[in-house]
KEKE-3310 file (N, C-alpha, C; in steps of 0.2 Angstrom, whole numbers, plus 5000, padded with zeros to 4 digits):
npx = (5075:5068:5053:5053:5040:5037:5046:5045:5033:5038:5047:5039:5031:5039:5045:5032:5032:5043:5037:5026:5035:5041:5030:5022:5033:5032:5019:5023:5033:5025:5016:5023:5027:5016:5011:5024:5018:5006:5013:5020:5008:5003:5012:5013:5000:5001:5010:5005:4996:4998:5005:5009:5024:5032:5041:5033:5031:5036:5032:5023:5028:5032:5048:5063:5072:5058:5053:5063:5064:5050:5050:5060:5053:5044:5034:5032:5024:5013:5001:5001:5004:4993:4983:4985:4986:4986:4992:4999:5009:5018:5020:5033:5051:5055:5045:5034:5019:5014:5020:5015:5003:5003:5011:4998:4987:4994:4998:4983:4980:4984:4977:4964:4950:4936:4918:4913:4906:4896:4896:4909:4917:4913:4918:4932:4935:4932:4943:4951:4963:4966:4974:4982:4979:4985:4977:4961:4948:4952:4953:4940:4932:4936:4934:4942:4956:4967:4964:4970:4976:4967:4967:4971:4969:4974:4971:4977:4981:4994:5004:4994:4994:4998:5009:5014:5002:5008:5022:5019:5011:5021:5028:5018:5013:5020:5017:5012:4997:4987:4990:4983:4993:5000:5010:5020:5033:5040:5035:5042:5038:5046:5042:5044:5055:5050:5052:5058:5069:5072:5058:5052:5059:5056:5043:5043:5046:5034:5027:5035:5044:5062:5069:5082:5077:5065:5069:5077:5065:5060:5061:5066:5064:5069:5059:5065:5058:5044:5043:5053:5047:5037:5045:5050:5040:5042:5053:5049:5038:5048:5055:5044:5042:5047:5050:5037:5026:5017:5013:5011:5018:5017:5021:5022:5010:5007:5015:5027:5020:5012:5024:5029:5021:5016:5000:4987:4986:4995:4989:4980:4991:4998:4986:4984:4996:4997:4986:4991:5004:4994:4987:4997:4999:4987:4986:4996:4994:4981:4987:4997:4991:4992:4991:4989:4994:4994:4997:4991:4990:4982:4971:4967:4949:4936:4940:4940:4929:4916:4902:4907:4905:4899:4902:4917:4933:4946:4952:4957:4970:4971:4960:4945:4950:4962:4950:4943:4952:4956:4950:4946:4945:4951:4949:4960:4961:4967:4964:4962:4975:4988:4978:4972:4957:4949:4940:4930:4927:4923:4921:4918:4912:4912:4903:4900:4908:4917:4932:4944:4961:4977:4996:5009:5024:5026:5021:5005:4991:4977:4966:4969:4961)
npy = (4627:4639:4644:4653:4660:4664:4667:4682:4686:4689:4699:4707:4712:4717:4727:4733:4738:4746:4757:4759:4762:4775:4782:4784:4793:4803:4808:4812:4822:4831:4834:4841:4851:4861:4861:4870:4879:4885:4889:4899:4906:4909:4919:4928:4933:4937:4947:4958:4961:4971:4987:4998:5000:5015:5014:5007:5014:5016:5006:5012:5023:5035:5045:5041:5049:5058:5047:5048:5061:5061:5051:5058:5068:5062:5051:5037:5028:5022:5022:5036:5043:5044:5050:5060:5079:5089:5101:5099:5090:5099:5105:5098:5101:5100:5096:5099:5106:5099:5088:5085:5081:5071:5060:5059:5055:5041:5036:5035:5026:5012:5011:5010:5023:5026:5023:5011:4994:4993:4978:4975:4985:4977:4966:4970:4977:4966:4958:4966:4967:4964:4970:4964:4971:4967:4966:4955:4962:4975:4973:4967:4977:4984:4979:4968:4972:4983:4994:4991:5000:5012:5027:5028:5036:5040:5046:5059:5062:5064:5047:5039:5029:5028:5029:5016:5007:5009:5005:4989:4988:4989:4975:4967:4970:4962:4948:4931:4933:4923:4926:4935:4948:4955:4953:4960:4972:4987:5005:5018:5035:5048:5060:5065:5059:5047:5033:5018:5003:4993:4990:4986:4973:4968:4962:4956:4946:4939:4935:4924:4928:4930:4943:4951:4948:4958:4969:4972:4974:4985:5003:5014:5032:5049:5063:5079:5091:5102:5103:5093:5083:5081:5077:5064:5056:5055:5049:5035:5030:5028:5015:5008:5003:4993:4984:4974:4982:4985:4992:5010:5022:5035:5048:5058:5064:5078:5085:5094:5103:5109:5118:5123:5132:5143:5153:5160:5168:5161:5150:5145:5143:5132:5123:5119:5116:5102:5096:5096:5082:5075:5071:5064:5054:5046:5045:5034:5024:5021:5017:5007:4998:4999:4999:5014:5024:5034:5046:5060:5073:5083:5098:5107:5107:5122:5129:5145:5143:5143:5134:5122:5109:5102:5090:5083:5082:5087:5091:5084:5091:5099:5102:5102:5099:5086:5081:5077:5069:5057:5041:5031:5035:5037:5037:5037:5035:5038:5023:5014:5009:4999:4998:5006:5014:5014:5024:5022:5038:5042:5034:5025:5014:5008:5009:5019:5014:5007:5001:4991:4990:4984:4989:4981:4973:4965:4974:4978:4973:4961:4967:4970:4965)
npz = (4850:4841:4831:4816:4815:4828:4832:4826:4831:4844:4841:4836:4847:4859:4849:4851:4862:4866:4857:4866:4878:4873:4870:4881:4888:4879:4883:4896:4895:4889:4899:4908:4899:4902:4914:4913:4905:4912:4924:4921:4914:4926:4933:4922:4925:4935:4937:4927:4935:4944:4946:4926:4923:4918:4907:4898:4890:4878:4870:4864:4854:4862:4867:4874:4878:4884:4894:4903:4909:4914:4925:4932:4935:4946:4940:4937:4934:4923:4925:4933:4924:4915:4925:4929:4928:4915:4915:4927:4920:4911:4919:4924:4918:4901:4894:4881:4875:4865:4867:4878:4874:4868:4877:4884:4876:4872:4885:4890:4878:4887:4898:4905:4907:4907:4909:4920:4925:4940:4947:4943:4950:4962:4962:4960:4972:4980:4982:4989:5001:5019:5035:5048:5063:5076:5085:5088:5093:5087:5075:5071:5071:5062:5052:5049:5046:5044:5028:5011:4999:5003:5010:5027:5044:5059:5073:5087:5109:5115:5119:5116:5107:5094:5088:5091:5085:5073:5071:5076:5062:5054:5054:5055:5040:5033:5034:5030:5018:5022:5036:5040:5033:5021:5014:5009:5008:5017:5019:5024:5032:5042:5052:5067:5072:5080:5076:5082:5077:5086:5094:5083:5082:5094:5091:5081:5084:5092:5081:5076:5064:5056:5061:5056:5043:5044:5046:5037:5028:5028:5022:5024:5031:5035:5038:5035:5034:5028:5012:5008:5014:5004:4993:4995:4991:4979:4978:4984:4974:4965:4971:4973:4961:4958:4969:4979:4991:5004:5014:5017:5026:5036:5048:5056:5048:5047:5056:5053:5046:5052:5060:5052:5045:5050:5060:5056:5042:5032:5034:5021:5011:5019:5020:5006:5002:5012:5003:4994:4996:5003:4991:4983:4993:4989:4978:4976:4982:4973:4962:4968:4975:4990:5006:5014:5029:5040:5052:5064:5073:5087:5091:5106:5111:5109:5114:5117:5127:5125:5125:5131:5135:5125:5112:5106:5116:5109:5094:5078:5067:5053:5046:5033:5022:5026:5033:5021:5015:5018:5022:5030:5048:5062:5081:5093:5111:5127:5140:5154:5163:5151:5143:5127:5117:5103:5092:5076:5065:5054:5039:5023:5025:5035:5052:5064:5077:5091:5099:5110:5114:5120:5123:5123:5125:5116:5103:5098:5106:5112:5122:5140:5154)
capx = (5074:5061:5051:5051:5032:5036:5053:5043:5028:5039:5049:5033:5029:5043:5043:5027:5034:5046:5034:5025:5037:5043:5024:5024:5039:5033:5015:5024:5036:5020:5014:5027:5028:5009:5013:5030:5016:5004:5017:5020:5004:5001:5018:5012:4994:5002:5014:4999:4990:5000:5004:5012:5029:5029:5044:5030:5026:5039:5028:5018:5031:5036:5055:5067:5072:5052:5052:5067:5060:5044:5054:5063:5046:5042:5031:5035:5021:5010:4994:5002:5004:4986:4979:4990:4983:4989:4996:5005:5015:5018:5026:5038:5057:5058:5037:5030:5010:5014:5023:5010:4997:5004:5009:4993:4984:4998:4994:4978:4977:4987:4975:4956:4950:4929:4914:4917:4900:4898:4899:4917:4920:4913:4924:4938:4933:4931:4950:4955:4965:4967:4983:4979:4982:4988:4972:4957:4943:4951:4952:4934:4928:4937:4930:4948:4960:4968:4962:4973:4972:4965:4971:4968:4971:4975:4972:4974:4984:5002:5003:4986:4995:4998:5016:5015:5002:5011:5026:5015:5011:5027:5028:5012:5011:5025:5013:5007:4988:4982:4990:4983:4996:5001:5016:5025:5039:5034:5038:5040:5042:5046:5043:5046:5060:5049:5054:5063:5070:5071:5053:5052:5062:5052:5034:5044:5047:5028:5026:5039:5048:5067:5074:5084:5071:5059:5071:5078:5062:5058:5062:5064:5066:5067:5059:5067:5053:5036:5047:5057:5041:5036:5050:5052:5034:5042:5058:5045:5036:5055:5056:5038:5040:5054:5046:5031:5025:5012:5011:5014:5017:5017:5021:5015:5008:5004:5019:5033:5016:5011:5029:5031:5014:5013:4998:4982:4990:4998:4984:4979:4997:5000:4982:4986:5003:4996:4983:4996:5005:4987:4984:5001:4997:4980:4991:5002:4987:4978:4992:5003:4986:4995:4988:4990:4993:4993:4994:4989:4992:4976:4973:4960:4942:4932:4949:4935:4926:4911:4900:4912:4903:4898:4909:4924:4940:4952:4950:4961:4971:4972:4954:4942:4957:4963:4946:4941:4959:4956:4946:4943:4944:4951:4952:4963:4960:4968:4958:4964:4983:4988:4972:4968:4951:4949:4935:4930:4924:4922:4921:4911:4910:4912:4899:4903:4908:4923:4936:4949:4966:4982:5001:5014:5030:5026:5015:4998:4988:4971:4963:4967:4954)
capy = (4631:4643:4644:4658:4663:4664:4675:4688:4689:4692:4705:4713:4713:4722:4734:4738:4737:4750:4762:4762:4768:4782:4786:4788:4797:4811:4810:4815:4828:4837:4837:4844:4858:4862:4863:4874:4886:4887:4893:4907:4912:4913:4924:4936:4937:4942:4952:4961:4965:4976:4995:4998:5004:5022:5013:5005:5020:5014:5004:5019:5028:5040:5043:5037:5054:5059:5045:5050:5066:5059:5049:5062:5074:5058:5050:5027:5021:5024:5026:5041:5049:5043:5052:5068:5083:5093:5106:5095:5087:5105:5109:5094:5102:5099:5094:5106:5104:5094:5079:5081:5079:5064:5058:5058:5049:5037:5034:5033:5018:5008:5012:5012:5031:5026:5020:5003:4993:4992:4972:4974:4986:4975:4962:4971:4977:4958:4956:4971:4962:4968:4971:4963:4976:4962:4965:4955:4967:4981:4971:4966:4981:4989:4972:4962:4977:4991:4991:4993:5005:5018:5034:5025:5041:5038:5055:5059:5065:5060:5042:5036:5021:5030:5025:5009:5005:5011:5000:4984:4985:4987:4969:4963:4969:4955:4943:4929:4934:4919:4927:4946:4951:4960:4949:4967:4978:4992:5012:5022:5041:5048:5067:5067:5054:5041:5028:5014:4996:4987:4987:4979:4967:4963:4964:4951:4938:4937:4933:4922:4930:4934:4951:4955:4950:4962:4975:4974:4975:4990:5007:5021:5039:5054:5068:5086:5099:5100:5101:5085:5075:5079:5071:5057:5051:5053:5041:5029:5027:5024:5009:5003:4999:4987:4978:4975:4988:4981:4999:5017:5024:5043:5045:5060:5069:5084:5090:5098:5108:5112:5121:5126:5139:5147:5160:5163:5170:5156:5145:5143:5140:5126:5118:5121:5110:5097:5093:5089:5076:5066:5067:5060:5047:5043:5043:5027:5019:5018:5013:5001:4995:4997:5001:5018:5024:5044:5048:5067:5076:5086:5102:5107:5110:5124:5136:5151:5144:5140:5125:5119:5103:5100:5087:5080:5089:5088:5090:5085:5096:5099:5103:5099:5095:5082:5075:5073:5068:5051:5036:5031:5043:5033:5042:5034:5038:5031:5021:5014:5006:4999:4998:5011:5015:5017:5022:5026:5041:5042:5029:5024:5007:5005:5011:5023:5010:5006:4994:4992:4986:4986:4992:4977:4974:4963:4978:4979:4966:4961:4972:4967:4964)
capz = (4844:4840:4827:4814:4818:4836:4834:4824:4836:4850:4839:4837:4853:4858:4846:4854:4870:4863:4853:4872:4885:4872:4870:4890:4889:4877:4887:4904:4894:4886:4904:4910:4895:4900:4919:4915:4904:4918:4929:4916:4912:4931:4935:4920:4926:4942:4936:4924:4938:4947:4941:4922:4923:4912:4900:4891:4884:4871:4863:4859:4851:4866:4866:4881:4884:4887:4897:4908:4910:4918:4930:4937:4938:4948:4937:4937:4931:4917:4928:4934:4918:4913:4929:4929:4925:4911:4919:4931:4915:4907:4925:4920:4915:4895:4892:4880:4875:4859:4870:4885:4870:4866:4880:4887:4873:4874:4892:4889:4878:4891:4906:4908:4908:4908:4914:4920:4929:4948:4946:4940:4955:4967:4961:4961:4981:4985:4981:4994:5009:5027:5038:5055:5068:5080:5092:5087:5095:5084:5067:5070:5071:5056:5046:5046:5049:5039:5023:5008:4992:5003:5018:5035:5049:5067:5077:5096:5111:5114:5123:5114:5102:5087:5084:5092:5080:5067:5074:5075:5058:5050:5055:5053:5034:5030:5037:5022:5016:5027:5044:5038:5031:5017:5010:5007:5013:5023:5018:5032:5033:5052:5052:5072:5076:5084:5073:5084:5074:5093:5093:5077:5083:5099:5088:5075:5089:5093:5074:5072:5060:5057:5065:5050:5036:5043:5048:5028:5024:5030:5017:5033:5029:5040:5033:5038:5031:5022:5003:5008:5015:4997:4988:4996:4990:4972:4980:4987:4970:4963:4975:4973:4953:4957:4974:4982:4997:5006:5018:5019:5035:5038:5057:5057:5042:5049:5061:5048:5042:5060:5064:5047:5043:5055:5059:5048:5036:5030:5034:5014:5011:5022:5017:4999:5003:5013:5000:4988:5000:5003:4984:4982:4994:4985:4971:4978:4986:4968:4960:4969:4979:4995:5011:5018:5037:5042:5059:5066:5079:5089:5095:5110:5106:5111:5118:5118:5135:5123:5122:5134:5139:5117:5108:5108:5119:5105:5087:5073:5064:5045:5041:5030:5018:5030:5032:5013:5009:5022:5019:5035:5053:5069:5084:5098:5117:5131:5143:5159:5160:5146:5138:5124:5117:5097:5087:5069:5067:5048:5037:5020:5023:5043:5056:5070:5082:5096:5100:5114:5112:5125:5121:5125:5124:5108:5100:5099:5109:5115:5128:5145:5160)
cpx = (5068:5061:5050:5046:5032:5042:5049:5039:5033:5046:5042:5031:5030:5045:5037:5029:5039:5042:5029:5027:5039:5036:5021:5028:5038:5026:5019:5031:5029:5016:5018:5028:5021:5009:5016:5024:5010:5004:5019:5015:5001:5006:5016:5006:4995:5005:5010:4994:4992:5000:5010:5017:5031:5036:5039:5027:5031:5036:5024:5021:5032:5044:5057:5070:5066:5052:5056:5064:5054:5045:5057:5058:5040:5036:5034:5031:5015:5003:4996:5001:4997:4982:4982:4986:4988:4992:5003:5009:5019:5023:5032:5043:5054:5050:5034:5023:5011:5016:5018:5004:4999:5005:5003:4987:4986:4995:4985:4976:4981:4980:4966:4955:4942:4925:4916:4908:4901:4899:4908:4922:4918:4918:4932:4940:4933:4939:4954:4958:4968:4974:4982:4982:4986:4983:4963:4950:4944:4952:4946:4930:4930:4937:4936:4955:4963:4969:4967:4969:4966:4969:4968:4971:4969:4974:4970:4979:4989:5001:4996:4990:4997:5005:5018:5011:5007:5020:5025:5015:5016:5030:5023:5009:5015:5024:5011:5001:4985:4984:4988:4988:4996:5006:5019:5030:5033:5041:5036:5043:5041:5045:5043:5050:5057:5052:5061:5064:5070:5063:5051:5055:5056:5047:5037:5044:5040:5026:5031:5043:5054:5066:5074:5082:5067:5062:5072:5073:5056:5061:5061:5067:5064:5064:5059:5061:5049:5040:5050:5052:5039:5041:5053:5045:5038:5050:5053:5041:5041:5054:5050:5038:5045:5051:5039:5031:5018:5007:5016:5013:5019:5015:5024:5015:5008:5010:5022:5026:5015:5014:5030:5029:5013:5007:4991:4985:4992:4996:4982:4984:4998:4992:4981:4993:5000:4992:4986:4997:4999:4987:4991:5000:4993:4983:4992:4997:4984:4982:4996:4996:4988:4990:4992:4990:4997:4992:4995:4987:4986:4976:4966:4954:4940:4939:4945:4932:4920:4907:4905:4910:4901:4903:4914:4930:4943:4949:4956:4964:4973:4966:4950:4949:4958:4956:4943:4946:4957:4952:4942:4947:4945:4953:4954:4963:4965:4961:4963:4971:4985:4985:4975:4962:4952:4942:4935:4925:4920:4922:4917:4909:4908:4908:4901:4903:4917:4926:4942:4955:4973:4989:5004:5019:5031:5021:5009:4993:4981:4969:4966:4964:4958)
cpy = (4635:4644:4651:4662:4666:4672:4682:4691:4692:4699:4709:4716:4718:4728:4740:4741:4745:4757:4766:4765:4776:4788:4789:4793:4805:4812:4817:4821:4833:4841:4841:4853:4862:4866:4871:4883:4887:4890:4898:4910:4913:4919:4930:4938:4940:4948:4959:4963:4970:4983:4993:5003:5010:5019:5010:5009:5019:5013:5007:5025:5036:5040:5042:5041:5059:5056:5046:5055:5065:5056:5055:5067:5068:5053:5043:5027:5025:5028:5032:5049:5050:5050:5057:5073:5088:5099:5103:5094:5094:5106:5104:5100:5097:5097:5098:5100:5099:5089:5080:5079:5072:5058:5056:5053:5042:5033:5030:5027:5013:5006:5015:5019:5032:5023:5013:5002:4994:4983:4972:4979:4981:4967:4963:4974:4969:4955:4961:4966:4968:4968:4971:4970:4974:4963:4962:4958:4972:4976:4970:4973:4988:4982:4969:4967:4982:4991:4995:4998:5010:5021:5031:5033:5040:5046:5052:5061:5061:5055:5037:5029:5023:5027:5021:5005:5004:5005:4990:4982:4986:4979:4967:4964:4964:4950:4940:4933:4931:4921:4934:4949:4952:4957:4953:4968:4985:5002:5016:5030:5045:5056:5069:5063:5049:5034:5023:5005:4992:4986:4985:4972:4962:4961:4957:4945:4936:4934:4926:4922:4933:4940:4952:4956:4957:4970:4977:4975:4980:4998:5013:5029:5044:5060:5075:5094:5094:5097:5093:5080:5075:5077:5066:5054:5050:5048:5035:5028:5023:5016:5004:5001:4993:4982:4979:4979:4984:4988:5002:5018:5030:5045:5052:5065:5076:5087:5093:5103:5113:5117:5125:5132:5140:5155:5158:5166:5167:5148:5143:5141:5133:5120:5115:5114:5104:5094:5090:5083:5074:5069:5063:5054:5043:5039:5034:5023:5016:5014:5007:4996:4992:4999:5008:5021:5030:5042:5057:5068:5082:5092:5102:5110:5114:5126:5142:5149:5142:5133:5121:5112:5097:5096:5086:5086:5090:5087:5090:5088:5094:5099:5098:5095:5090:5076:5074:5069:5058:5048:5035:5035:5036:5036:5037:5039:5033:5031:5018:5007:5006:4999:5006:5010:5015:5018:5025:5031:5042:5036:5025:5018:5005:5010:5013:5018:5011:5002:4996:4988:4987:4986:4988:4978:4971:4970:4977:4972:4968:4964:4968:4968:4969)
cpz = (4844:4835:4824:4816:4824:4834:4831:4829:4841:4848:4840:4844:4858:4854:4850:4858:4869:4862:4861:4877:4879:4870:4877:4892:4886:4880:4892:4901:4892:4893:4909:4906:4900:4906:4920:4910:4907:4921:4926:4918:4922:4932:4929:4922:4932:4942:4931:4926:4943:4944:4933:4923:4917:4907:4897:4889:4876:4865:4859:4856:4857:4867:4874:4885:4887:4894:4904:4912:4915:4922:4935:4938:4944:4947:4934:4936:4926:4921:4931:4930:4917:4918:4930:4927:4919:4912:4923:4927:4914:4914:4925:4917:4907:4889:4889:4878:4870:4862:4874:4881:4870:4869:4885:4883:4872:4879:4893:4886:4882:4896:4904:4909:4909:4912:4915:4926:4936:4948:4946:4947:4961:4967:4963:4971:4985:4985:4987:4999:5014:5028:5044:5059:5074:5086:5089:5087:5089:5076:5065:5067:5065:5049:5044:5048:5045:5034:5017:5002:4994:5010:5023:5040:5056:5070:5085:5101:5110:5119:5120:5109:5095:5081:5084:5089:5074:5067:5071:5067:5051:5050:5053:5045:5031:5031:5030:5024:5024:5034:5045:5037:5024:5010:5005:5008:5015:5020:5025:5033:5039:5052:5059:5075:5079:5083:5078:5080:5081:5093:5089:5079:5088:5096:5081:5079:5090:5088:5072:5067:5061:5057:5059:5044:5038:5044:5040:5023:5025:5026:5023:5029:5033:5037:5040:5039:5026:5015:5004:5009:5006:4993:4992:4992:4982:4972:4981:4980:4964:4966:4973:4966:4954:4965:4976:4989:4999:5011:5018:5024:5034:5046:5058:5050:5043:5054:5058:5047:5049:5062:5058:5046:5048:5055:5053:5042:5032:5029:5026:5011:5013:5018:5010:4998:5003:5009:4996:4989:5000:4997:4983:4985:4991:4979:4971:4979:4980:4964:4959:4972:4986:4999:5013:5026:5038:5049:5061:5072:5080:5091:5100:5106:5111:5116:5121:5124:5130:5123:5124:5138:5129:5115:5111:5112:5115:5098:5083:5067:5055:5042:5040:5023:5020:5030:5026:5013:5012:5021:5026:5042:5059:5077:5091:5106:5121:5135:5150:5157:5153:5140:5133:5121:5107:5094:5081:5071:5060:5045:5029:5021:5031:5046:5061:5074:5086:5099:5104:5113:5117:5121:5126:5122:5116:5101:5102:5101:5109:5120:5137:5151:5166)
residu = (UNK:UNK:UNK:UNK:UNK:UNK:UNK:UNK:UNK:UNK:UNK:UNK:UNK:UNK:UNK:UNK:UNK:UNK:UNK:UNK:UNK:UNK:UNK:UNK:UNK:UNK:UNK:UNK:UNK:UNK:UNK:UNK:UNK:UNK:UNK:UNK:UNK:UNK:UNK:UNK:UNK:UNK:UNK:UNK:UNK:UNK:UNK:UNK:UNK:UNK:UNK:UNK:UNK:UNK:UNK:UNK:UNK:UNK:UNK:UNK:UNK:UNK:UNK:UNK:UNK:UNK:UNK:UNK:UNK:UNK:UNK:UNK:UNK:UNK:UNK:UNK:UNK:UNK:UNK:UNK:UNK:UNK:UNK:UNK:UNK:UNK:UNK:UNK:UNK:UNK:UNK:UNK:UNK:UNK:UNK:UNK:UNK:UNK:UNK:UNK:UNK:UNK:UNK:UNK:UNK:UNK:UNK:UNK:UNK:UNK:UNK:UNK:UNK:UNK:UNK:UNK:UNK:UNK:UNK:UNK:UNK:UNK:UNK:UNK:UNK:UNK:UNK:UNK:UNK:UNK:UNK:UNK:UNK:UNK:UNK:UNK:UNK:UNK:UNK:UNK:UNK:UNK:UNK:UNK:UNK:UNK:UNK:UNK:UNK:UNK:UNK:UNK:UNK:UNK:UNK:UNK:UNK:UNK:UNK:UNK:UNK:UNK:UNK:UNK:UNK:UNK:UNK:UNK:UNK:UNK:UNK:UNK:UNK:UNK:UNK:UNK:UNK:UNK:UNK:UNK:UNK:UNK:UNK:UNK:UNK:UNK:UNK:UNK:UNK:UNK:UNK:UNK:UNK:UNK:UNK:UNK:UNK:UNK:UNK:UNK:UNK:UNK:UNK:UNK:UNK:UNK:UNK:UNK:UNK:UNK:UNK:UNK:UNK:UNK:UNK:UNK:UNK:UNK:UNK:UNK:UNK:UNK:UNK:UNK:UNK:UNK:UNK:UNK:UNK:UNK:UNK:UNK:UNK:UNK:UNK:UNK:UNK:UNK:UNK:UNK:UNK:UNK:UNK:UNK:UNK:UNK:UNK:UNK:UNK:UNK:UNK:UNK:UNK:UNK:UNK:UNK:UNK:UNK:UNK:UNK:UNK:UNK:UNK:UNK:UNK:UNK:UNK:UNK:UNK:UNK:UNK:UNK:UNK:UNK:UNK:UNK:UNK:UNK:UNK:UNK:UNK:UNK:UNK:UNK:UNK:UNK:UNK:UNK:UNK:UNK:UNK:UNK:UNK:UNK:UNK:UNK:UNK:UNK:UNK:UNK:UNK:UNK:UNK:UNK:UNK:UNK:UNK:UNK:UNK:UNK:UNK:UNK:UNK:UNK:UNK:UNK:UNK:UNK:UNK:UNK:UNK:UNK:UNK:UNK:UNK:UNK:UNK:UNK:UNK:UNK:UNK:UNK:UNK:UNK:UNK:UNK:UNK:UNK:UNK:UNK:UNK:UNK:UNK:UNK:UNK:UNK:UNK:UNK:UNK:UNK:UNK:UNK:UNK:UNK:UNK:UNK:UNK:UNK:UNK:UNK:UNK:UNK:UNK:UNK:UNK:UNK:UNK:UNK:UNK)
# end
């Protein structure tokens, strides 16, 4: 038998025993809630730190048919609107000056429009990431490799690397962060047919990466004429509010203009054009924070017999346009076999310097002896 006193203590006891696992039980659910908003507040700060899609201009009282409107005039993300010029909207089908007023001060309270410290730039410079080039020599010497959120330019004759870079790092922006990659898709507009998917394949086996991810993650388009180059950029900013882009690729920016304008004559025309296409690129670059990659085609220097020992043989074509519009200036040379030569030429942040790198069957490699 047991004693009353004894039966209650060890009721109590129990009860405790009771009152503790369900106080372990709502512990390890609170930590679980805590976890699950965490993992929220991380996915919105990432998703909050890409570009602002132009429907949330709702919240500012713009209509759905405004907003269509600015869609089809190529205009996805708010920071486009913000940064537009007033004229530009107005040439918009259906935007008189009362809506591009409104629209723009709309825009504006979404999106930054003043001074901001150099601190806060250098922070946000310290987040930039690379896109190995697949040759350690040339990624050194362009401080990690092709740098996002600005115009990278490849110039030089035929045979020098320009497509096989361009190749390479259609693979190599799908790379995680910590392999130099990009952990994007890849936009690619071919304005001379060189664009081959077998060399993506071969250049994905060195990575280890599936074939068919990398092929389906690749967004290809041929562009026919100058006017079509320019609207595909307002298709690519379609695409780029719904996935990540890691790189542009323009293979070659300059040919469709080359064959186009012909003559003096037509020379302010054509420059007039291409300045559009690179501000549009600028455009995509500040907004999505992708990387860009132009490559352009040479012509000879010094034709007139002059100063025929001065300077470079070749110069690249498209001006001073071309060279404001570019971040950094790479000129690729061959050099003996399969080696090629590269150096910057321009650059605000990298030093006139030079790096060799060879053309394999996996893409762009180390220099060989």
């Amino acid at each position: 038998f047991v004693s009353p006193a004894r039966t209650g203590l060890l009721r109590a006891i129990s009860g405790c025993a009771f009152h503790l696992t369900r106080f372990d039980m709502a512990m390890e659910e609170a930590g679980e809630q805590v976890q699950r908003l965490n993992v929220d507040e991380e996915a919105a700060a990432e998703e909050n730190a890409g570009p602002i899609a132009v429907t949330a201009l709702l919240t500012q009282g713009i209509q759905a048919g405004d907003i269509k409107k600015l869609q089809d005039g190529g205009m996805w993300t708010v920071d486009s609107v913000a940064h537009a010029a007033r004229k530009d909207l107005l040439a918009i089908k259906g935007l008189s000056d009362a809506k591009v007023e409104k629209l723009l001060s709309a825009a504006w309270k979404l999106v930054p429009m003043g001074f901001v410290s150099a601190s806060s730039i250098a922070e946000t410079r310290g987040q930039t990431i690379t896109i190995t080039t697949g040759c350690k020599e040339l990624d050194n010497a362009l401080d990690g490799g092709i740098e996002t959120g600005s115009i990278t330019e490849l110039y030089g004759e035929f045979r020098c690397g320009k497509t096989q870079l361009c190749h390479t790092l259609c693979v190599t922006s799908q790379l995680p962060a910590d392999m130099g990659g990009a952990e994007g898709k890849v936009l690619y507009i071919d304005t001379e047919g060189t664009f081959r998917p077998q060399r993506l394949a071969q250049i994905a086996e060195r990575w280890g990466l599936n074939v068919a991810d990398v092929l389906d993650n690749v967004c290809y388009a041929r562009a026919h004429n100058t006017e079509h180059q320019m609207t595909l950029l307002n298709q690519a900013a379609a695409n780029m509010v719904v996935s990540r882009f890691g790189i542009i690729i323009v293979d070659s920016a300059t040919a469709l203009y080359r064959t186009e304008f012909v003559g003096r004559g037509e020379l302010a025309a054509r420059q007039n054009s291409l300045g559009r296409f690179l501000r549009g690129l600028h455009r995509l670059a500040d907004e999505f924070g992708c990387a860009v990659l132009v490559t352009n085609q040479v012509v000879a220097n010094n034709l007139d017999g002059g100063s025929m020992f001065a300077g470079p043989k070749v110069l690249p074509i498209g001006g001073n346009i071309m060279a404001h519009s570019t971040t950094t200036r790479i000129w690729l040379q061959r050099a003996k076999g399969e080696n090629r030569k590269a150096k910057i030429m321009a650059s605000p942040s990298l030093p006139e310097r030079e790096a060799l790198f060879a053309i394999a069957t996996e893409g762009i490699t180390d220099a060989k002896e």
